[in-house]
C-alpha positions in Angstrom: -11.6 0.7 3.7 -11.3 -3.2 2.8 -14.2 -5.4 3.8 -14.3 -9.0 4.0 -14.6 -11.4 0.6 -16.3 -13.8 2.3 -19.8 -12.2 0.5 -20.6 -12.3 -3.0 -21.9 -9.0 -3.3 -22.2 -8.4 -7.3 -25.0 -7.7 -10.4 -25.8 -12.1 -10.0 -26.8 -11.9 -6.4 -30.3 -10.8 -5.8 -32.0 -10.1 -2.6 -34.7 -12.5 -1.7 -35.8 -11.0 2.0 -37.5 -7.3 1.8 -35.4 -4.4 3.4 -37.1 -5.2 7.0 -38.7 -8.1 7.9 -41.1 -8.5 10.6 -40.0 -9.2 14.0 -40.3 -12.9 13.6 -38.1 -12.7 10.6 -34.7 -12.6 10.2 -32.6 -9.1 10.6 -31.2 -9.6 7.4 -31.3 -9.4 3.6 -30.9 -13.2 2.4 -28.7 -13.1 -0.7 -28.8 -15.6 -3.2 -25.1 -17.3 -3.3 -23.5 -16.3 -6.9 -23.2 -19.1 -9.1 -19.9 -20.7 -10.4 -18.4 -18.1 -12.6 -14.8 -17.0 -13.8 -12.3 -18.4 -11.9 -11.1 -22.1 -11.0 -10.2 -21.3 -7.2 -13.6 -21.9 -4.9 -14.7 -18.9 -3.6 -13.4 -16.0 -5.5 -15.2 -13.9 -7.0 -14.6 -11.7 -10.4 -16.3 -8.7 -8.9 -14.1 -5.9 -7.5 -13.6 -5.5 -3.7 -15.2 -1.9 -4.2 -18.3 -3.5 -5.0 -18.3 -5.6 -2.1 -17.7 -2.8 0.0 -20.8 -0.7 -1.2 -23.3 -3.3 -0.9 -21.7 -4.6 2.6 -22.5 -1.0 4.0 -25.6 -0.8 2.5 -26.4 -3.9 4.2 -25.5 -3.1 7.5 -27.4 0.8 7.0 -30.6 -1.9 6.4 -29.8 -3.8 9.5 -29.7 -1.1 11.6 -32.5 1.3 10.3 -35.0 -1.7 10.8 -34.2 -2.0 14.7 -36.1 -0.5 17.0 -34.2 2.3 18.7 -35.3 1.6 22.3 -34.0 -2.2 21.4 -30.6 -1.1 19.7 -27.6 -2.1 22.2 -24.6 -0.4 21.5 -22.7 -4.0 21.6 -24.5 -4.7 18.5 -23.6 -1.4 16.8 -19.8 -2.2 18.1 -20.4 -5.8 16.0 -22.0 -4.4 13.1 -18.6 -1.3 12.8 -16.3 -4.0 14.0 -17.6 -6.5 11.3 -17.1 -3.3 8.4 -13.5 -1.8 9.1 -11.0 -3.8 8.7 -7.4 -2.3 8.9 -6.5 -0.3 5.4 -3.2 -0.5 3.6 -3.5 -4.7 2.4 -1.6 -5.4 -0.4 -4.1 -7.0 -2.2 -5.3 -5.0 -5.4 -8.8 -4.8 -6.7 -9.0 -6.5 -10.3 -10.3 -3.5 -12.1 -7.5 -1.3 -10.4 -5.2 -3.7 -11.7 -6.7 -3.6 -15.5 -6.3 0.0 -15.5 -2.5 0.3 -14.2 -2.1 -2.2 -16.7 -3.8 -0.4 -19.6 -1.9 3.1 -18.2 1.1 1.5 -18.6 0.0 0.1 -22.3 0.0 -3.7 -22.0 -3.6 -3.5 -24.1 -2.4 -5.4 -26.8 0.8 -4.9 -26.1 2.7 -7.7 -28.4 -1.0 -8.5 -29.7 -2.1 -9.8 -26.0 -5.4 -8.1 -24.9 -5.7 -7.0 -21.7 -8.0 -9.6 -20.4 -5.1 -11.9 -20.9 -2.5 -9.6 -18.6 -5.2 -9.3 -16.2 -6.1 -13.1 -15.9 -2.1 -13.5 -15.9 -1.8 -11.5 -12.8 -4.9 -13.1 -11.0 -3.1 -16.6 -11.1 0.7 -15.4 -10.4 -0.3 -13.1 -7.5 -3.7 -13.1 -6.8 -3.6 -9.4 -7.6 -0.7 -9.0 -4.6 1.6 -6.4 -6.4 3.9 -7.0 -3.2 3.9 -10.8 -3.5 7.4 -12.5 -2.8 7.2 -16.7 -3.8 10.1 -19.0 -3.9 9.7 -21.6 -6.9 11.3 -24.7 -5.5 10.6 -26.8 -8.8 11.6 -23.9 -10.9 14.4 -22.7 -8.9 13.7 -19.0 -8.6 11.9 -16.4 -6.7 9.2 -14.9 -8.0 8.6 -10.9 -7.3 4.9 -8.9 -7.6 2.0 -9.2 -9.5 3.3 -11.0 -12.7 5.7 -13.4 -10.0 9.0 -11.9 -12.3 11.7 -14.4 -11.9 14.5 -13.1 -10.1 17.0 -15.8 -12.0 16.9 -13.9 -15.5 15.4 -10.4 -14.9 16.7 -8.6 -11.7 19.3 -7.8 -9.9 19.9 -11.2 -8.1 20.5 -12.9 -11.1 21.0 -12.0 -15.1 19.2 -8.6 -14.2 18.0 -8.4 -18.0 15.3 -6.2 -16.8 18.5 -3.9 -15.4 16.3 -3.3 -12.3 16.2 -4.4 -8.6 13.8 -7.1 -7.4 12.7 -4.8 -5.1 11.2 -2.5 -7.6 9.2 -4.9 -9.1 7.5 -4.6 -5.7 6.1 -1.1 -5.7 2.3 -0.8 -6.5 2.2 1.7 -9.0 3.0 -0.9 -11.1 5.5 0.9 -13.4 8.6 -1.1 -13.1 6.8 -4.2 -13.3 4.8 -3.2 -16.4 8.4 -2.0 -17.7 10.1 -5.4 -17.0 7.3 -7.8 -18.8 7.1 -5.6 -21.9 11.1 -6.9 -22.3 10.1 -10.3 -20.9 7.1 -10.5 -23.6 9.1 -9.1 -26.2 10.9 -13.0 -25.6 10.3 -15.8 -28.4 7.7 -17.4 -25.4 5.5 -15.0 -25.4 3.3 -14.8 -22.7 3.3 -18.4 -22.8 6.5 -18.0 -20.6 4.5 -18.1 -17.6 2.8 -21.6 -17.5 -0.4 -20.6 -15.6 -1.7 -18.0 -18.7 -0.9 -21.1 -20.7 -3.0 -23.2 -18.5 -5.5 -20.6 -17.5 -5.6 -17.7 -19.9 -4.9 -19.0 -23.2 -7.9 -21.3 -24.7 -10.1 -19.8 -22.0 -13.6 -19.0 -23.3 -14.5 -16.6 -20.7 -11.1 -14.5 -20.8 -13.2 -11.0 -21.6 -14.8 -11.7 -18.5 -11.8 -10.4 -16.6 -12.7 -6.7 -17.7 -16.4 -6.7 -16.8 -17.7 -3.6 -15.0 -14.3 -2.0 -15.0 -14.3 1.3 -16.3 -11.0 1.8 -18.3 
């Protein structure tokens, strides 16, 4: 089940209300708003959806448990469940789900890049959308999946030096994707042929940060 990202549910964000409040208080846990962190685009967060969905739960078993049952409505229970579940099957990829396709796969210093750096890479080509299709007007090519793999050089609509369809550089386990970067790595660029780990990932002094609480 995906929740929504609009909270930043994570080890930063600390309760301040107790679990439930008197009847002139508020219904709800206040939560401190987490604090600029690791990434430049306002309001993501470095935390993994998973963690977001635990505490959101846990939140709404608080909400409820402190009603009253003779005051509970069932519109409010058809809220709280219609707030939670949110339709399954979205593209987008948790960030530590992502760091350990890519360590399966062996990018972990793969070419002497650390993980951190493939992970960060991915964040800023697709936002962790393995599925991700972009046209690059200034650049002139179409990007495919999580590392945005430009169709022009390395698949099949173009030079094809991957020698590997555009369309499988869409799947989510990750494997042709992981497959096609190792060749386009192996390049005298470097990672640095994609500009935003140049811009984002390279000199960045929180870059390790992209692996916390993942277990790998």
């Amino acid at each position: 089940m995906w929740l929504p990202s609009g909270f930043c549910w994570d080890q930063v964000a600390s309760v301040v209300s107790t679990k439930c409040p008197s009847s002139s208080g508020p219904a709800f846990p206040r939560v401190a708003r987490e604090p600029p962190g690791l990434h430049s685009v306002p309001g993501d967060s470095p935390f993994p959806p998973e963690h977001h969905q635990r505490n959101q739960a846990h939140l709404a078993t608080i909400a409820l448990n402190c009603q009253e049952p003779e005051k509970m409505k069932a519109s409010m229970v058809l809220s709280l469940l219609g707030y939670l579940v949110v339709p399954s099957g979205a593209a987008i990829m948790g960030r530590c789900v992502v760091a350990k396709k890519l360590k399966d796969g062996g990018l972990d210093h793969f070419e002497g890049y650390s993980l951190a750096n493939w992970v960060c890479l991915a964040y800023f080509e697709s936002k962790f959308n393995p599925t991700a299709v972009y046209e690059n007007l200034q650049r002139d090519y179409t990007g495919y999946g999580l590392f945005q793999i430009p169709n022009r050089d390395w698949c099949d609509t173009g030079k094809n030096r991957c020698h590997m369809s555009c369309s499988a550089l869409l799947n989510p386990d990750l494997k042709k994707t992981i497959e096609c970067v190792k060749k386009i790595v192996k390049d005298k660029e470097g990672l640095g042929a994609w500009p935003s780990w140049s811009l984002n990932c390279q000199y960045s002094d929180t870059l390790e940060r992209w692996l916390d609480g993942c277990r790998l």
